[in-house]
TORDREN-584104 format. One record per residue (C-alpha): residue in three letters; chain; x, y, z. Coordinates in pm, whole numbers, plus 50000, padded with zeros to 5 digits. Each point is the difference from the previous one (the first is absolute). Example, Ala and Ser with C-alpha at 12.3 -4.5 7.8 and 13.67 -1.06 7.14 Angstrom:
2
   code   unit      c1      c2      c3
    Ala      A   51230   49550   50780
    Ser      A   50137   50344   49934
END
This chain:
465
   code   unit      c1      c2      c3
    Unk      A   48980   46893   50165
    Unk      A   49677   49811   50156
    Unk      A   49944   50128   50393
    Unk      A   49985   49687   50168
    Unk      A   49935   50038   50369
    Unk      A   49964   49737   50162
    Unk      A   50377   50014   50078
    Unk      A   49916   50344   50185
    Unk      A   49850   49794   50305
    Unk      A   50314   49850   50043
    Unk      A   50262   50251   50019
    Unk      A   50088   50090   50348
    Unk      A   50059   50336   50117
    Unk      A   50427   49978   49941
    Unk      A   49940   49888   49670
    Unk      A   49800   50350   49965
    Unk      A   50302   50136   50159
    Unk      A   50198   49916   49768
    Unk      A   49824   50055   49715
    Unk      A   49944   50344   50119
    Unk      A   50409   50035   50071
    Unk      A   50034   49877   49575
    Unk      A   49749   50303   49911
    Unk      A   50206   50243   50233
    Unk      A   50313   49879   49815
    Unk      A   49910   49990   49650
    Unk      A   49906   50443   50069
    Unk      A   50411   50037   49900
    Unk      A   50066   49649   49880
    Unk      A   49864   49840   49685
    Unk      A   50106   49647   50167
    Unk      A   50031   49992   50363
    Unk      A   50325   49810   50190
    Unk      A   49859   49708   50227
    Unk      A   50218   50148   50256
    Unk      A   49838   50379   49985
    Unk      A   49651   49804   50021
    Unk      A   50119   49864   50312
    Unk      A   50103   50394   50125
    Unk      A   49698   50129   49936
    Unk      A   49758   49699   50159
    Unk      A   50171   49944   50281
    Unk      A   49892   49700   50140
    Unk      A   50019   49939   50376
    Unk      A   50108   49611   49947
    Unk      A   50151   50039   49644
    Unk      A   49882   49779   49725
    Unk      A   49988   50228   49689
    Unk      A   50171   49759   49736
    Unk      A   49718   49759   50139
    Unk      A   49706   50208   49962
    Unk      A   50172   50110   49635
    Unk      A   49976   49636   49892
    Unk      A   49632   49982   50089
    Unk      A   49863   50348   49799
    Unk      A   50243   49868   49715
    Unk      A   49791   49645   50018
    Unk      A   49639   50226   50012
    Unk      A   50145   50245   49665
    Unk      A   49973   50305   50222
    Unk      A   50412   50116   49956
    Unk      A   50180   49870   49709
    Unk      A   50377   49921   50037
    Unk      A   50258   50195   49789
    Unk      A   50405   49892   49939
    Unk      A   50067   50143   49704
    Unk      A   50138   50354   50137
    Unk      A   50059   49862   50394
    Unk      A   49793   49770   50219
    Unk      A   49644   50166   50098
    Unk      A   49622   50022   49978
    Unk      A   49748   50223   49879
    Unk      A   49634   49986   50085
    Unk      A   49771   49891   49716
    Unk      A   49654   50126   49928
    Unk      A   49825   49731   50202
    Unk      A   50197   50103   50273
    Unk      A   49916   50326   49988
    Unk      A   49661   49880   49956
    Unk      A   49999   49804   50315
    Unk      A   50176   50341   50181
    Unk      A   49681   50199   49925
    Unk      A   49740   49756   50046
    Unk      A   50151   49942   50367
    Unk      A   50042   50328   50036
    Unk      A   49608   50096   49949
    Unk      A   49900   49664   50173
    Unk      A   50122   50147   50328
    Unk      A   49816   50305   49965
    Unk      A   49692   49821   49963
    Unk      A   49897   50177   49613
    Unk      A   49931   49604   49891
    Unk      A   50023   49643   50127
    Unk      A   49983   49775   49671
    Unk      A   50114   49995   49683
    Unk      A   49790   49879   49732
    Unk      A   49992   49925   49616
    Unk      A   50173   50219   49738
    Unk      A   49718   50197   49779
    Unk      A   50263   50220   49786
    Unk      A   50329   49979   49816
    Unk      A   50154   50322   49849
    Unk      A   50342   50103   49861
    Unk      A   50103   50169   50349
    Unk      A   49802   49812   50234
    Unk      A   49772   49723   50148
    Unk      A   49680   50010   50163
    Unk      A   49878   49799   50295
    Unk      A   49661   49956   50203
    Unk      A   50061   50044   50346
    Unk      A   49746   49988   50267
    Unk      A   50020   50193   50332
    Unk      A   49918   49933   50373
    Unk      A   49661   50087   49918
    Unk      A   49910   49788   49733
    Unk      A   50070   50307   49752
    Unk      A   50117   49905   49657
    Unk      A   50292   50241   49919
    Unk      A   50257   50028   49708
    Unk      A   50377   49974   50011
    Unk      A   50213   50126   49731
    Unk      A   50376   49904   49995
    Unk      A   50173   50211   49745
    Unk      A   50294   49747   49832
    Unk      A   50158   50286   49764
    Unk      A   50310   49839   49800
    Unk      A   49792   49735   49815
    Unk      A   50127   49917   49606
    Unk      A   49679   50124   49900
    Unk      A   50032   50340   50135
    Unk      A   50426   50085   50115
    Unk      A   49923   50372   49819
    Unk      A   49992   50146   50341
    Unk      A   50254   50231   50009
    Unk      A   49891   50178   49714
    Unk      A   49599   49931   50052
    Unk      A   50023   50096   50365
    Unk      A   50174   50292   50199
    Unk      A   50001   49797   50310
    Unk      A   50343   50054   50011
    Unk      A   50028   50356   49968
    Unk      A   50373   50072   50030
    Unk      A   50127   49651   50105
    Unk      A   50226   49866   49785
    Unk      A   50053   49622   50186
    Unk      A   49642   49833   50075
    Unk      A   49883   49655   50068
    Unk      A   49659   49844   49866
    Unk      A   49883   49928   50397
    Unk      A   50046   50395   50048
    Unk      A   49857   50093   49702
    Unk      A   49660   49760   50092
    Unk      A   50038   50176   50319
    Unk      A   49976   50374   49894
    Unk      A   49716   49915   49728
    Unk      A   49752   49853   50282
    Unk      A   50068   50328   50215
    Unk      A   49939   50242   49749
    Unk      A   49668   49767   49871
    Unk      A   49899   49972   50395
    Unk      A   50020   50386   50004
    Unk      A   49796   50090   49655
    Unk      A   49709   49737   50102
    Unk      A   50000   50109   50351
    Unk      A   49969   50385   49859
    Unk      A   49803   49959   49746
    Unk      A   49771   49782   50207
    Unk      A   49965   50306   50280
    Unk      A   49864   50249   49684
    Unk      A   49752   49785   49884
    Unk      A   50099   49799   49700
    Unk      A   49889   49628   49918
    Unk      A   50323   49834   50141
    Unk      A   50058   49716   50191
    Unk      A   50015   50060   50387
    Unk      A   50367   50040   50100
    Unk      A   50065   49786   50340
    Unk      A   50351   49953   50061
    Unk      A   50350   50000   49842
    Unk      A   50323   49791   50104
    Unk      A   50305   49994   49766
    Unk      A   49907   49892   49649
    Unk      A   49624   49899   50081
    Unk      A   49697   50174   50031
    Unk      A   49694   49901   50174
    Unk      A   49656   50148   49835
    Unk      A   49618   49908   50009
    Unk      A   49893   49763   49745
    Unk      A   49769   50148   49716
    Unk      A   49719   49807   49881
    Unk      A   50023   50021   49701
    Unk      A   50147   49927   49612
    Unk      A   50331   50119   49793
    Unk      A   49807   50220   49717
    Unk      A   50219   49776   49774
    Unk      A   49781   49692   50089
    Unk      A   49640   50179   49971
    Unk      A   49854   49940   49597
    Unk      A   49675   50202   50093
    Unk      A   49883   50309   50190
    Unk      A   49632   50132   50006
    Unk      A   50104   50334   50003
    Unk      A   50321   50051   49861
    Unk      A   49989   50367   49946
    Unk      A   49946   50054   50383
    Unk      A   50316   49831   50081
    Unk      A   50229   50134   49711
    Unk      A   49872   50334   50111
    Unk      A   50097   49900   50387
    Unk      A   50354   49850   49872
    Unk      A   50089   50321   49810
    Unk      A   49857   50205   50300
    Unk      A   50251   49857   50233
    Unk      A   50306   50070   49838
    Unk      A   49889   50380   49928
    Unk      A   49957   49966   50373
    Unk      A   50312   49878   50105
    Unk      A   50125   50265   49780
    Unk      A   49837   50282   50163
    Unk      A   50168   49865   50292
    Unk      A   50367   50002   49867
    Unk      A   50025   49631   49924
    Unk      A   49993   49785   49699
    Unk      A   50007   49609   49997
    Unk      A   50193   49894   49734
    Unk      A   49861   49680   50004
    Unk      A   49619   50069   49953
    Unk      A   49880   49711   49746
    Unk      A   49716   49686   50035
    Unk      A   50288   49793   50212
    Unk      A   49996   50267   50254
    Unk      A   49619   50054   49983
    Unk      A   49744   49790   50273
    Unk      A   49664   50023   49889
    Unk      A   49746   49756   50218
    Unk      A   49641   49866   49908
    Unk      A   49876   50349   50089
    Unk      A   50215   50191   49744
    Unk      A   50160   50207   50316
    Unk      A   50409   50069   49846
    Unk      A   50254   49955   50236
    Unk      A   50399   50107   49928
    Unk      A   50251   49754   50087
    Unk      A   50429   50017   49979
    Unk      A   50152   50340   50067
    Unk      A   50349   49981   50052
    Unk      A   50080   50135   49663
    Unk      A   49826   50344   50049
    Unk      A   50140   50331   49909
    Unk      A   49943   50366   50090
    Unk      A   49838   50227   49738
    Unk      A   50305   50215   49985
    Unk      A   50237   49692   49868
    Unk      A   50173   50077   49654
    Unk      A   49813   49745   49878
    Unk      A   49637   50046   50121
    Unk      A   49801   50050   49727
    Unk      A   50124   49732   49796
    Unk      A   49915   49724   50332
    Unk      A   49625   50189   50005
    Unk      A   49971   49988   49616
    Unk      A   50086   49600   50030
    Unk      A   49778   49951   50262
    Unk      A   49745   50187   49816
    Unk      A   50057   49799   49663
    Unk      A   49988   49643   50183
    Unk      A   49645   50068   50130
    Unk      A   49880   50098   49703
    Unk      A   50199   49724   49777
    Unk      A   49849   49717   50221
    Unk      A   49615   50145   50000
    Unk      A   50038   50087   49633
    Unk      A   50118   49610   49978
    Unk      A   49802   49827   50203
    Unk      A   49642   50199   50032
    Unk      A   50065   50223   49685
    Unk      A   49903   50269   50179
    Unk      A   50181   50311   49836
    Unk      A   49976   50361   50181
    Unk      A   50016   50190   49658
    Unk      A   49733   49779   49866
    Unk      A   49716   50118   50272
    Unk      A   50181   50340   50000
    Unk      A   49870   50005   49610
    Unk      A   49649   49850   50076
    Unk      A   49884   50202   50271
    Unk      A   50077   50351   49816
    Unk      A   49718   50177   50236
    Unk      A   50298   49979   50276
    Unk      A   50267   50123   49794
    Unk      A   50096   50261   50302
    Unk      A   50030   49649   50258
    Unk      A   50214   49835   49796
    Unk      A   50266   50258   49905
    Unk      A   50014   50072   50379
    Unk      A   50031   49628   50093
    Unk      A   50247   49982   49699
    Unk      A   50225   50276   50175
    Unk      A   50024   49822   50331
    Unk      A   50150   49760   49807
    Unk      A   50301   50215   49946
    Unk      A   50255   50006   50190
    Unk      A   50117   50343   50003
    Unk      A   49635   50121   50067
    Unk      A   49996   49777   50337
    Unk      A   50065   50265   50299
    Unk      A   50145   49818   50371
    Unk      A   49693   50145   50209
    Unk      A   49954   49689   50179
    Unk      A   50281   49975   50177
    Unk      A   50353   50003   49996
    Unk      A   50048   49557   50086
    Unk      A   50327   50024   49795
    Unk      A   50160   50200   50227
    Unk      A   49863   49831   50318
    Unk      A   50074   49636   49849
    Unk      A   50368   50142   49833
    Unk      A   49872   49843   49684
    Unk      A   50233   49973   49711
    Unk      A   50142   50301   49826
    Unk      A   50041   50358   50084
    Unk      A   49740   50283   50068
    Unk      A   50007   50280   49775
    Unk      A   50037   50229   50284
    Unk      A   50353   49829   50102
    Unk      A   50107   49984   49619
    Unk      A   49909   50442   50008
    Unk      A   50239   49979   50293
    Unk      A   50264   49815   49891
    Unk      A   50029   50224   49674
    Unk      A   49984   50301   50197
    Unk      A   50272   49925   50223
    Unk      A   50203   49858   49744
    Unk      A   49930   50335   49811
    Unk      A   50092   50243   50284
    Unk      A   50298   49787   50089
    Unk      A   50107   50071   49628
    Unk      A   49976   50361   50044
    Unk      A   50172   50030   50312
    Unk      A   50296   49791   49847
    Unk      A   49985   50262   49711
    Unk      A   49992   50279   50277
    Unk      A   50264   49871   50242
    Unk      A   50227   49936   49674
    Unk      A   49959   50387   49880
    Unk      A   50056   50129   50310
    Unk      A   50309   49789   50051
    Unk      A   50132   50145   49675
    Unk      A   49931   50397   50057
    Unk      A   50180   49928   50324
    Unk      A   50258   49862   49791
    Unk      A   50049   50251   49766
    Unk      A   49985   50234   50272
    Unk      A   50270   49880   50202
    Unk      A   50233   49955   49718
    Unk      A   49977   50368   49909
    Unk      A   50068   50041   50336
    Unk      A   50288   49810   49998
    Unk      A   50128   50135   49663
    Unk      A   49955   50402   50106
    Unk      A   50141   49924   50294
    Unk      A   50333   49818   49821
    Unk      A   50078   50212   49753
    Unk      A   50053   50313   50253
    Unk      A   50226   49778   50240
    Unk      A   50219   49888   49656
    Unk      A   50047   50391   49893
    Unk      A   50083   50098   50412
    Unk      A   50298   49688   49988
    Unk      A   50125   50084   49715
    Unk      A   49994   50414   50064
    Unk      A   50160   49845   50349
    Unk      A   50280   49818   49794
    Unk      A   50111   50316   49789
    Unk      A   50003   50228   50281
    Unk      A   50205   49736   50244
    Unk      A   50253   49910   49737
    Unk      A   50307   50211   49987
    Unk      A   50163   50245   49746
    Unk      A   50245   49760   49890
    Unk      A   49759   49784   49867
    Unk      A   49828   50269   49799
    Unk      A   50153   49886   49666
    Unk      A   49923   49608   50072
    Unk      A   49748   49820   49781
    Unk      A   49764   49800   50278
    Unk      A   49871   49716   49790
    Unk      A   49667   50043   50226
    Unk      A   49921   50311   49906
    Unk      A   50043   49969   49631
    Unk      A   49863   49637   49998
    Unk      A   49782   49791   50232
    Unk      A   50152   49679   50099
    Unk      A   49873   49700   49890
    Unk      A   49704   49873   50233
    Unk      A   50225   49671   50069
    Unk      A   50334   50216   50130
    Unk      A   49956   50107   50322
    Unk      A   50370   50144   50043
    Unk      A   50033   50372   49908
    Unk      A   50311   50019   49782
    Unk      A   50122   50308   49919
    Unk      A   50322   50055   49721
    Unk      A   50168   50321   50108
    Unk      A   50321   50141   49755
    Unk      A   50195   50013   50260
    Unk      A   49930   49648   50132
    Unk      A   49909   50100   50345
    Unk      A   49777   49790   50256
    Unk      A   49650   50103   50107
    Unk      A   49924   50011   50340
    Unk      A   49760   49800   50227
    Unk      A   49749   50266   50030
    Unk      A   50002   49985   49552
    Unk      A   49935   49659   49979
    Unk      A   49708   50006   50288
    Unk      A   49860   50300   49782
    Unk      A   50049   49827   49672
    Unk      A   49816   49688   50115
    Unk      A   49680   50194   50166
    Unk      A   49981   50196   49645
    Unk      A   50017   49728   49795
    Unk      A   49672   49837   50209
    Unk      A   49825   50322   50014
    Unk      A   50053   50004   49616
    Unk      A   49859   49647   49974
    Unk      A   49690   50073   50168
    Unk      A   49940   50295   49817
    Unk      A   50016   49807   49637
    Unk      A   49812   49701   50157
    Unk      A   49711   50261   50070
    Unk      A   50037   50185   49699
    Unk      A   50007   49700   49816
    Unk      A   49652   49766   50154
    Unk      A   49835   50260   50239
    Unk      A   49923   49696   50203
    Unk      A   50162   49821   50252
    Unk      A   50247   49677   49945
    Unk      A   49794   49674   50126
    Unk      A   50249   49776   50014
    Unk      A   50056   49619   50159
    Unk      A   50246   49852   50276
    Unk      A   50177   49858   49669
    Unk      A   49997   50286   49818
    Unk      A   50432   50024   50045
    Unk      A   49980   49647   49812
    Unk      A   50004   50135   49635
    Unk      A   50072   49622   49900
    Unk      A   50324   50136   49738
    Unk      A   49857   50316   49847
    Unk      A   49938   50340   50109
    Unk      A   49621   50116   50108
    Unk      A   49833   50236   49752
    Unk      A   50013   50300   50249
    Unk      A   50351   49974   50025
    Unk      A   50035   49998   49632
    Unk      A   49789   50303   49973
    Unk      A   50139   50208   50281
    Unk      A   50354   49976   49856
    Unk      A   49913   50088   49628
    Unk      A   49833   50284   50176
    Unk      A   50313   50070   50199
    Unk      A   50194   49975   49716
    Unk      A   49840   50211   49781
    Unk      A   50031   50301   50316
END
């Protein structure tokens, strides 16, 4: 979309307001109700539809109906947000003519209260040419729901913060000024795209200064992922200066030496290309300095680059993990295994232990009833045939039955007796059987028609007794 404005001198400040109140809405809405724009701005004399009708005519909200009646801000609005936004702080005061088109942003001239020429960058990500974001980018980290505005937004910040850092240790980057929402304010390079240069006097010197910077960024944890001639300034005194950053990773991302064995292979493909300049052609003709050239060869290794410049990965919470967290993670994943394996162990010694318990201490209190039941029972009964004592009941009968010749009637006391032996039998076959104790559910008395397999055993056990 082309940044027109003129229409920017025109707005008042409740047309800001509630433009502003669309952006606010459209952080949990995708299209914003005119009536929850008219919440959030507030407006001391009302007015909101009216003011809605005039950034509709000026293409800064666009009007949806196909879900429910709203608006949601476009990128010239959000263009117009930011520019206002740095106006008042007093970074510039004009904006001037567009000097660069890319797939996920536009470049503008913009001059300053002090006659400075400056640069503005307004990153547009979701353009058909480049909608690969999600999987290109990890802007969104562990957002699942995402808006191109927001994702515009995050790439300026984390570009604002690798120029700005980078800029503080040195390297040949454009002068980070200021930062607000999806635009970035920078100093303007004078200079070329490396693309658009056909001849160099000393091409050597500067492939040599290319491939020393991203060894360098290296040894400082980063790698720029993006490091070709469109990212390249070179000016009429060969100086190299390193533009767009928001793509950069940390050296300990799972896929760090294949982004610094790109870069790598892009510098040389274009100087092979376009100066044929090959580095194992001189490496062959200058055989006196065989020693320099395997050493400048290794630096161009990846694993033989060491982070003793600095840790800016860290500091800048550049893409991907350290190897320091991943030895972490793995640890504590591996002692919480063990201590699983421990705790489950333990839990079964103090098991077993318990159910031996239990099973020495039921098998005593069985023989005491039972030597309690002979001695109470009286002479008359001596010839009776106790179906208890010759046979264990069935686990499902809980009634102690006893057949007597005579066809006499137990007493209370019998049946009480009969009943605790018959459960103190139970557990002991239950431990003698598993050696473990019974988990069992709330359901558990639900056998849905059939019997449960310990039942089953326990009375084939009795049985055979």
């Amino acid at each position: 979309m082309k940044l027109d404005v003129n229409a920017l001198r025109y707005l008042s400040k409740e047309d800001f307001r509630v433009l502003t109140a669309v952006e606010l809405g459209m952080r949990n809405h995708e299209i914003v109700p005119a009536e929850l724009v008219d919440r959030i701005a507030r407006l001391k004399h009302g007015g909101t539809y009216k003011l809605l009708k005039n950034l509709l005519k000026h293409k800064l909200v666009h009007h949806d109906s196909s879900k429910y009646d709203g608006f949601r801000l476009t990128y010239l609005g959000y263009d117009f947000l930011a520019i206002k936004a740095l106006l008042n702080r007093g970074v510039f005061s004009a904006v001037g003519r567009q000097i660069g088109v890319g797939k996920e942003s536009d470049i503008f001239e913009v001059l300053s209260e002090d006659g400075t020429i400056l640069v503005m960058k307004l990153h547009r990500l979701g353009r058909v040419s480049f909608r690969a974001v999600k999987s290109k980018r990890d802007y969104l980290c562990h957002r699942s729901s995402y808006s191109w505005l927001y994702l515009s937004r995050l790439a300026a910040l984390k570009e604002y913060a690798f120029m700005k850092a980078l800029g503080e240790h040195g390297f040949p980057v454009p002068t980070a000024i200021d930062c607000s929402r999806h635009c970035v304010v920078m100093s303007l390079v004078q200079g070329y795209p490396l693309v658009q240069v056909k001849q160099l006097q000393n091409p050597d010197d500067v492939f040599e200064t290319i491939i020393g910077l991203i060894v360098r960024l290296a040894e400082h944890g980063l790698i720029h992922c993006d490091f070709n001639e469109f990212n390249i300034m070179i000016d009429d005194n060969e100086k190299v200066t390193m533009i767009d950053f928001p793509q950069m990773v940390s050296v300990s991302h799972r896929n760090a030496k294949m982004y610094f064995d790109r870069d790598i292979e892009c510098v040389f493909k274009f100087f092979r290309k376009r100066y044929n300049l090959s580095y194992e052609e001189e490496r062959e003709q200058d055989e006196g300095s065989a020693s320099v050239a395997g050493e400048e060869r290794d630096k161009l290794r990846f694993s033989s680059i060491e982070k003793s410049a600095g840790f800016l990965d860290k500091e800048l919470a550049a893409s991907g993990f350290t190897r320091k967290n991943e030895e972490d993670i793995q640890k504590y994943i591996e002692g919480e295994k063990e201590g699983s394996d421990d705790e489950y162990d333990d839990d079964d010694d103090d098991d077993d232990d318990d159910e031996d318990n239990e099973a020495s201490d039921s098998e005593p209190v069985g023989v005491q009833i039972s030597s309690l039941k002979m001695a109470d029972e009286p002479e008359e009964s001596s010839g009776c045939n106790v179906v208890g004592d010759k046979e264990p009941l069935a686990p499902g009968n809980e009634e102690g039955t006893a057949d007597g010749s005579d066809g006499s009637e137990e007493d209370e006391n019998d049946e009480e007796l009969t009943k605790r032996l018959n459960k103190e039998r139970k557990r002991a076959i239950a431990s003698a059987q598993g050696r473990r104790k019974l988990i069992t559910s709330r359901n558990s008395y639900k056998d849905k028609g059939r019997k449960s397999s310990l039942n089953s055993k326990v009375q084939r056990q009795a049985l055979q007794w």
